[in-house]
N, C-alpha and C positions, 0 to 999 in steps of 0.2 A: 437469757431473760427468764426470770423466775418471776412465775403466781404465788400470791398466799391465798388459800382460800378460808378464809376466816369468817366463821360467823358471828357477829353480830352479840354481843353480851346483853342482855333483857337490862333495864333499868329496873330496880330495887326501891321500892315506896314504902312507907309504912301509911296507916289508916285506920278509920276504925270500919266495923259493922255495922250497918243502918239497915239492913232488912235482909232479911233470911228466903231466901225465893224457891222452888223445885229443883229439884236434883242437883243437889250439893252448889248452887248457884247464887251468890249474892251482890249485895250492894254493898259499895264501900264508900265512905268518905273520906277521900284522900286532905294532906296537908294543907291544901291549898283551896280546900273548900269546895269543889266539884267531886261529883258522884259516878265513879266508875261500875261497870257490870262484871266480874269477875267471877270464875269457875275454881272449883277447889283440886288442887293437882292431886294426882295417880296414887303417889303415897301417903298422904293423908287421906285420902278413903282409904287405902288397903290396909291402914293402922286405924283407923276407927279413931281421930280427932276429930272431935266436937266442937264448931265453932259456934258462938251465942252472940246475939246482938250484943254490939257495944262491946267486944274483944277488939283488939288491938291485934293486926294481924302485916303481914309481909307479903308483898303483890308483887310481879313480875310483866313488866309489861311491855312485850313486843314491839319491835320497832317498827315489824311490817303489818299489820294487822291491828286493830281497835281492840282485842281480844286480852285481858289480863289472867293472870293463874292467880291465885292464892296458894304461896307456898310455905307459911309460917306464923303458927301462933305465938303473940310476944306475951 
């Protein structure tokens, strides 16, 4: 009897920026018209991307947790 122990692949949103909050932390307005609270991942701080209200960006959002990443400006 074999385990996989597989985690879980985050689901992939696109959205825009609706408010720019402290510490690299925003609002998004996802597809569907609700407003997620989202943090900006590891290496977009450590490369210095700028994100501005009303960018078009790529969210990642855990399956276990209410918790999104932002991981890509489109």
């Amino acid at each position: 009897m074999t385990e996989t122990n597989e985690t879980p692949t985050p689901n992939k949103i696109t959205g825009t920026v609706v408010e720019s909050l402290p510490n690299t932390e925003f609002k998004v307005q996802i597809e569907d018209g609700s407003i997620m609270h989202v943090y900006m991942s590891g290496k977009m701080k450590f490369n210095r991307i700028r994100v501005l209200v009303g960018d078009k960006v790529e969210i990642e959002v855990n399956p276990y947790e209410g918790k999104s990443r932002l991981t890509r400006r489109l």
